[in-house]
C-alpha positions in Angstrom: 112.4 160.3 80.9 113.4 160.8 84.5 115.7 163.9 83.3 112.4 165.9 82.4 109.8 164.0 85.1 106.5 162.8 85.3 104.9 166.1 84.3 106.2 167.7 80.9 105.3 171.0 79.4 105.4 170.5 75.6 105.5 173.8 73.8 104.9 175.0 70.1 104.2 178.5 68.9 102.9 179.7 65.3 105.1 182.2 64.0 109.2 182.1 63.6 110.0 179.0 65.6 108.0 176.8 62.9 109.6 176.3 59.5 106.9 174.2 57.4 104.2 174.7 60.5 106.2 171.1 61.6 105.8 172.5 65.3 102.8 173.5 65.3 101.3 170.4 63.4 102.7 168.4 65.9 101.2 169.8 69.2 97.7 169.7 67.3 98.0 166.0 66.9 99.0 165.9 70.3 95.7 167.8 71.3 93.7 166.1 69.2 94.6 162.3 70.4 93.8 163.7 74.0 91.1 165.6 75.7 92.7 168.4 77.4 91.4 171.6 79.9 92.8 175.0 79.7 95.1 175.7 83.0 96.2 179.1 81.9 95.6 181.5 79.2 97.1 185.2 78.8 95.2 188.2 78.1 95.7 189.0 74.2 95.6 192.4 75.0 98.8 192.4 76.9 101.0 190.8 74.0 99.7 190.5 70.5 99.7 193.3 67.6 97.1 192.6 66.3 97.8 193.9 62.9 101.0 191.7 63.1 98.8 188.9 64.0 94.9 189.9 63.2 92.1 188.5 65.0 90.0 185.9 62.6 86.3 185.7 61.5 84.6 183.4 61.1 80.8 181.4 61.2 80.3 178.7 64.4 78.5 175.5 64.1 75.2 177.5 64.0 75.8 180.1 60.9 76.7 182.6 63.7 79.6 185.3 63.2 82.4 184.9 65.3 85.6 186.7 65.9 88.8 184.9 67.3 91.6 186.7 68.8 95.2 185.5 68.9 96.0 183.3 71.7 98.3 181.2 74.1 97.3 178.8 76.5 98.7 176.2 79.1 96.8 173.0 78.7 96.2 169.7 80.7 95.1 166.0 80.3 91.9 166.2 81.5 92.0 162.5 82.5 95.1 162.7 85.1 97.4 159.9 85.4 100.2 158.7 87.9 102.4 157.6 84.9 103.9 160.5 82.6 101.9 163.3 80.9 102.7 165.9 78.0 101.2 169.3 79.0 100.8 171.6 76.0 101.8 175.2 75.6 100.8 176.7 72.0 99.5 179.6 70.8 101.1 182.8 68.7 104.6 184.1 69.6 103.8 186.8 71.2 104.7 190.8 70.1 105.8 192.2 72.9 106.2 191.8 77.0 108.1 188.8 76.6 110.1 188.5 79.8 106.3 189.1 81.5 104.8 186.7 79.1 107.6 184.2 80.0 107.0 184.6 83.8 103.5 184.5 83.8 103.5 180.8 82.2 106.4 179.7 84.5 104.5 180.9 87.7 101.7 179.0 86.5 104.1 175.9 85.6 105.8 176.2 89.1 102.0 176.2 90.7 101.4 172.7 89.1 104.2 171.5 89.7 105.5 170.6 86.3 109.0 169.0 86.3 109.8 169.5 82.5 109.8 171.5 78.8 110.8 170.3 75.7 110.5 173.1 73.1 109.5 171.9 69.7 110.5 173.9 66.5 111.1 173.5 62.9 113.9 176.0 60.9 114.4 176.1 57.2 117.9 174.2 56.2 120.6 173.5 53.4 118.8 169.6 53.6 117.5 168.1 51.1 113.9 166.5 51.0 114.9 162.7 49.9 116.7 162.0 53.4 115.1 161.5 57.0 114.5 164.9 58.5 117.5 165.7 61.0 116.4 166.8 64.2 118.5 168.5 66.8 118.3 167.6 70.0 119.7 169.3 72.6 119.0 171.1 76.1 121.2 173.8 78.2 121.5 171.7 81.6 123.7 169.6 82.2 121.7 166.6 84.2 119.3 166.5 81.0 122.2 166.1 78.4 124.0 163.8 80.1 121.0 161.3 81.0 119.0 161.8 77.5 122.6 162.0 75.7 121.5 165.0 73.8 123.8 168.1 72.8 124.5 171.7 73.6 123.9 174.2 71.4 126.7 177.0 70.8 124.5 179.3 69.0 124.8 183.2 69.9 122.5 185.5 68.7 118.4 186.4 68.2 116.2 183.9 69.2 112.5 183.3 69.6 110.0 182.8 72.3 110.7 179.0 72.7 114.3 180.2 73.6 112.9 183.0 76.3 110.7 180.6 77.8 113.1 177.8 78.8 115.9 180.2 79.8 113.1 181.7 82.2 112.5 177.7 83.6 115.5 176.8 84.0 116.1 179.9 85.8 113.7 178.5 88.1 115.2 175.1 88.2 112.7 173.3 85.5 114.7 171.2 83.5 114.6 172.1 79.7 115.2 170.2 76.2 114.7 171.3 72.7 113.9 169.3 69.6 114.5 171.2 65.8 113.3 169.8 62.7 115.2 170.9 60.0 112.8 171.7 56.7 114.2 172.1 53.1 114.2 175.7 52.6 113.4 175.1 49.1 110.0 173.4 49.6 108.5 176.3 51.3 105.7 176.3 48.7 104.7 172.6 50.1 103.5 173.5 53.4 102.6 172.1 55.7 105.6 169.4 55.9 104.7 166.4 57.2 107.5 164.6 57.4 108.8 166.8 59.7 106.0 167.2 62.4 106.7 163.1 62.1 110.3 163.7 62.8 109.7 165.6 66.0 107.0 163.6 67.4 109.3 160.4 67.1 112.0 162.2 68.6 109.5 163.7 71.1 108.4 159.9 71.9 111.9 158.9 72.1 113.3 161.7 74.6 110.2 161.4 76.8 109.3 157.8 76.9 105.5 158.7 76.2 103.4 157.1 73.3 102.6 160.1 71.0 99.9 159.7 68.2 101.1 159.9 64.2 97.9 160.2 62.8 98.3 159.5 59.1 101.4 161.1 59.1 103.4 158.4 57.5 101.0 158.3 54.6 100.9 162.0 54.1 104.6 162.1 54.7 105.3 159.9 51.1 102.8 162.0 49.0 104.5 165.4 50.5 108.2 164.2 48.8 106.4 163.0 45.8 104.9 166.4 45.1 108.6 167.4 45.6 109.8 164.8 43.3 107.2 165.7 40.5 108.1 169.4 41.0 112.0 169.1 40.7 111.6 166.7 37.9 110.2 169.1 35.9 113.1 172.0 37.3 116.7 171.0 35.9 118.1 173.7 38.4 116.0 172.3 41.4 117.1 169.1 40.5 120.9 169.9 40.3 121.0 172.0 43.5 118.7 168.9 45.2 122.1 166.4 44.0 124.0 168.5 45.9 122.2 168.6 49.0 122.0 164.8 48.7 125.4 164.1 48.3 126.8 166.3 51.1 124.5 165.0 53.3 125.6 161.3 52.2 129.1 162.2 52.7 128.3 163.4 56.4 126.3 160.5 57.2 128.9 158.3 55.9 130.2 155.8 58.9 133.5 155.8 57.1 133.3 159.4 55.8 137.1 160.7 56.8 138.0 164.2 58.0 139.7 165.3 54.8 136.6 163.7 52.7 134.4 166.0 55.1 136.6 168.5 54.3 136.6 168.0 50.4 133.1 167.9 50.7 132.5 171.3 52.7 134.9 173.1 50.5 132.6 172.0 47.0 129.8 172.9 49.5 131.5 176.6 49.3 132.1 176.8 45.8 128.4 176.0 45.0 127.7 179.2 47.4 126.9 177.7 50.4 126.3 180.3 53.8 128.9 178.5 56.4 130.1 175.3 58.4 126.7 173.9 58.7 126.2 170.0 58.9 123.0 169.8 57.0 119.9 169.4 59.3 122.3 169.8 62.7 122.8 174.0 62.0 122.1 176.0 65.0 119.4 178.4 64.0 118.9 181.7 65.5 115.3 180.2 66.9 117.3 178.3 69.2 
């Protein structure tokens, strides 16, 4: 916890960075266990397309119209403590202007004197449902890996705003870590995922020291695989390809699992058409 500090941006953004909304899931039941005020918000104006991301209508508690805009906002415990606090940045991933839209929450970070982000995304993966949700954790300074013992990504190539905005604080000497869930691509018809926003907030507890709320998580968590279950039971090819996905993850996660058995493994992997040299839920997606 020290690594990241007292005060800890937490950050999760609808749009590419959130396979299964697991992210975004996650920083609502963060919100919603804890009353928080609105340090910062940017002018929609300046970085949405709106007919990428249209405003919403809608009726208010009192039968009135109302129109909603896309937005992102830094937010704060209301009730401020001496121990450690998550801070939450959410909102849309933003169209456009994203080196300004980067800066302008990092000035504000820098203002209040926040001493850490953890980004939090989810990224559809070759994993298969039946198995604990991997979760990558890893971070791009050196002090942070070595005292939370997580692991640097080698990735090269497009990324997403999670990516822009920790390069930007770390550029400014705020420490940075990531957490990825890793959601079956193949249940993208069962979204939300629960099991995933469950993933990353015990990973999130874990790397930060704070309590985080689960909600019911657990519960909905065990009806969200059975609706997988009943589905592939009743798909003979779902079910094949979901034996697959087991047993190569089994054979990775296997304490005695030897090199050439990893390598037997991978190579079947191939055969049955497999993209690359991906270690099922630990792939380093292009989010990152």
């Amino acid at each position: 916890m020290d690594a990241l500090g007292r005060r800890i941006i937490v950050a999760a953004f609808d749009g590419w960075n959130d396979a299964g909304e697991a992210a975004s899931a996650a920083a609502a039941l963060l919100r919603a266990d804890t009353e928080y005020e609105v340090v910062h918000a940017v002018d929609p104006e300046l970085y949405f397309d709106y007919q990428y991301t249209r405003p919403q209508i809608g009726l208010d508690a009192e039968g009135h119209r109302t129109l909603t805009w896309p937005e992102a906002r830094l937010l704060r415990p209301t009730q401020r403590s001496d121990d450690a606090e998550i801070w939450l940045l959410v909102g849309v991933e933003p169209a456009r202007a994203w080196q300004a839209f980067a800066a302008e929450f990092i000035d504000v970070a820098l203002r209040e004197d926040v001493t850490g982000f953890v980004a939090l995304g989810s990224m559809m993966s070759d994993v298969p449902h039946t198995r604990p949700i991997s979760v990558f954790a890893g971070s791009d300074n050196e002090g942070v890996r070595q005292a939370l013992d997580l692991e640097r990504s080698l990735y090269e190539g497009p990324v997403g705003i999670l990516s822009a905005i920790g390069h930007a604080a770390e550029g400014v000497g705020i420490p940075t870590a990531s957490l990825w869930a890793s959601v079956p691509h193949y249940v993208a018809g069962h979204t939300p995922s629960p099991k995933a926003t469950l993933a990353l907030l015990d990973r999130l507890q874990s790397l930060t020291g704070i309590e985080v709320p689960r909600g019911e998580l657990a519960a909905e968590a065990v009806a969200w695989e059975a609706s997988i279950d009943a589905a592939a039971a009743d798909d003979e090819e779902m079910s094949d390809y979901i034996r697959q996905l087991e047993q190569t993850r089994d054979t990775w996660d296997s304490p005695e699992a030897s090199g050439d058995a990893i390598a037997q493994e991978f190579e079947r992997y191939l055969r049955r058409g497999g993209d690359g040299p991906s270690k099922p839920g630990r792939d380093d997606p292009p989010r990152r």
